[in-house]
N, C-alpha and C positions, 0 to 999 in steps of 0.2 A: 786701855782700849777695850772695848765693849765687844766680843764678837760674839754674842748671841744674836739669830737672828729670826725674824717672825715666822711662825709657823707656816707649813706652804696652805691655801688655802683650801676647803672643803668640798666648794664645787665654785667649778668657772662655765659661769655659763656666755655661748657665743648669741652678742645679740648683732642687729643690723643698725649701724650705726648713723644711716641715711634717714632712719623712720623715726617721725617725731614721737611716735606712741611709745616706740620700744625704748628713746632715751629718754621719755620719762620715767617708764617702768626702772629703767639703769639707774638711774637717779634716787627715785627713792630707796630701791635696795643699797645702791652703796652708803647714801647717807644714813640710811637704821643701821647697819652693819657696822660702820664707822663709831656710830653713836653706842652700841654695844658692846662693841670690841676694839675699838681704838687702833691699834699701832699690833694687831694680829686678827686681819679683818677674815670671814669665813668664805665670804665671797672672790669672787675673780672676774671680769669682764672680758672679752675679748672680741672687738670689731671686728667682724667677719666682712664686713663690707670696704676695711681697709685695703688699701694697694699692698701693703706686705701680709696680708692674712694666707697663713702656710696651713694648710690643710695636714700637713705631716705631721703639725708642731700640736695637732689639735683633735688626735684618735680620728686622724683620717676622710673627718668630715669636711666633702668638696662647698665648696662655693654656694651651688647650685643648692645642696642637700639644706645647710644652714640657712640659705634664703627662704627657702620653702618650709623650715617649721621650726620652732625653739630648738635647739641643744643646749646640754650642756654635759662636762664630766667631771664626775663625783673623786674625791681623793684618790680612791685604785683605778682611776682611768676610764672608769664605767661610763658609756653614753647614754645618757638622759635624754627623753626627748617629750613634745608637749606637755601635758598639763604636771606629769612627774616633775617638770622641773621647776615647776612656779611651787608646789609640795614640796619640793627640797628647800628652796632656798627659802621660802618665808619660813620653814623651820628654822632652820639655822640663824633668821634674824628674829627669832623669838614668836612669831606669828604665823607656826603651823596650822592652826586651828582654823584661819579664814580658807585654805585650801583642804584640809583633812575630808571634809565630808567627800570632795570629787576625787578621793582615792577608796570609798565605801562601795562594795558591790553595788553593780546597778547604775548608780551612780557616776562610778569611775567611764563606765561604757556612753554615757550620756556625755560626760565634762570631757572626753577623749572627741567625741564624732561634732562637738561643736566648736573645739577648739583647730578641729580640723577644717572645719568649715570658716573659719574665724582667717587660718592662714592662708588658704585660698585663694583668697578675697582680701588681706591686709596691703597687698602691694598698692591696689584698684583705690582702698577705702583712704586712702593715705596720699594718693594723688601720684605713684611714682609707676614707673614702667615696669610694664609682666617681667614672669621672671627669666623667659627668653631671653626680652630686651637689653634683662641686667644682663646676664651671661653673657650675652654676644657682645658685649660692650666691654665685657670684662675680660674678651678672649679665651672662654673657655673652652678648652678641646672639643673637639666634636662629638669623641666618647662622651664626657661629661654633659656637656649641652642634648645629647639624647639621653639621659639614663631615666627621664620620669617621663619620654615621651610614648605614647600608647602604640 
């Protein structure tokens, strides 16, 4: 009997599993990943948009939080968020370097404030409802459903 078993993975990043853009992005990451690392993949996925997505199980980050911009957490639990985590994980599937330069002074302030801009607007650009509409749809407390509101 075998009981070794695959490494835990390196970073899980939480995507929205509703948006076609973000599971293509899933998609090609799991597949490099796959192809690189086989049967001890460095990646991890996890649909925040699903009916069981536990914000406990995932450094705490609510619904709301993950809809509105990339995460993800790195091995010791660290949470990643925008353009840090497109830098992490095309590292770890061998293709650091097409993100490396928007972690360069300057640079990094530029690829942060457009990617912020980018999430926004990703609900709208994609054809799905604000991200109110998710919430309330999703039942989320009322704390939660205020916490990004001005």
């Amino acid at each position: 009997m075998n009981t070794t078993t695959a490494p835990a993975p390196q970073l899980t990043l939480l995507y929205d599993g509703a948006c076609p853009l973000c599971l293509r992005e899933v998609r090609f990451l799991r597949q490099r990943d796959a192809r690189l690392h086989g049967a001890a993949p460095r990646l991890a996925f996890v649909d925040v948009d699903a009916a069981d997505y536990n914000p406990a199980e995932h450094g705490g980050i609510s619904y709301r939080e993950a809809m509105g911009r990339i995460h993800a957490l790195d091995g010791d639990g660290r949470v990643l968020t925008d353009v840090a985590v497109f830098r992490a994980a095309y590292r770890l599937i061998g293709l650091g370097w097409l993100y490396a330069p928007s972690g360069w002074p300057g640079l990094r302030q530029l690829s942060d404030g457009l990617y912020g801009l980018w999430a926004r607007w990703r609900l709208a650009a994609t054809g799905r409802p604000s991200l109110d509409q998710l919430c309330s749809c999703r039942g989320s407390t009322s704390s939660e459903a205020m916490q990004d509101q001005p």
